[in-house]
N, C-alpha and C positions, 0 to 999 in steps of 0.2 A: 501477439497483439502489441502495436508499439501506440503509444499517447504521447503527441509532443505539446513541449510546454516551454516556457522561457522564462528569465528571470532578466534584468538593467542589473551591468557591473559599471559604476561611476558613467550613469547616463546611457552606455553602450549596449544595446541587445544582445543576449546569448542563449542562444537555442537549442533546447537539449530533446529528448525523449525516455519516458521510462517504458521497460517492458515487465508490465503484471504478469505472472503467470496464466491468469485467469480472467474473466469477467464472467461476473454471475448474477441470476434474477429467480427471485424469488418477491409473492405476491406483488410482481410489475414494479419493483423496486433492484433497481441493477447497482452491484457491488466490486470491487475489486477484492479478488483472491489470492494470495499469496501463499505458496505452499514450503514449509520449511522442515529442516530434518535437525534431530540434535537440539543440541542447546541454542540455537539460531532459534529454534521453533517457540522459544520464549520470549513473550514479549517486555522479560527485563533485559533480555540482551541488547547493547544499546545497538548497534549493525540493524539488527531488524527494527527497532523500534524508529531509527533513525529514517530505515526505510518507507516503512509506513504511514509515518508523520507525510513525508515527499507524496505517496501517493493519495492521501488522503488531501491533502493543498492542490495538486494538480486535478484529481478529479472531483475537487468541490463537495467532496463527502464528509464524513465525521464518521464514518463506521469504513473499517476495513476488515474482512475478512483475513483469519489466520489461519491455515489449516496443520495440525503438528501430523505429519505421515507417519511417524513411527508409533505413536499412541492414538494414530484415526482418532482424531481431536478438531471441533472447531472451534473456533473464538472469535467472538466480535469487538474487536478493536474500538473506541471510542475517543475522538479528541473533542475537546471540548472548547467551545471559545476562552 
């Protein structure tokens, strides 16, 4: 799954793309999943948080899905205005 998106550097467009892992739906509400291994799998780590934050701004959400694979763990991410 690739999501493009863009950002203006000094007025100029640049065009990138993120690729989630995942998308997911539950009760008719679709999410972006992220599946991480390790200490990545934390969301004090700043790499994933960093990431997250990106995909949560490009797909207009406030909740991102974490999944930690080595402890089958999920988590729902939250940014908040």
């Amino acid at each position: 799954m690739t999501i493009s998106a863009q950002i203006f550097v000094n007025d100029e467009q640049l065009k990138f793309n993120i690729r989630p892992d995942y998308i997911v739906e539950r009760h008719g509400m679709k999410y972006i999943a992220e599946i991480k291994t390790g200490a990545a799998a934390c969301p004090k780590d700043i790499s994933t948080r960093r990431q997250l934050l990106e995909y949560a701004i490009v797909s207009k959400s406030n909740t991102i899905i974490l999944v930690d694979a080595n402890s089958e763990t999920i988590m729902h991410v939250c940014f908040n205005d």
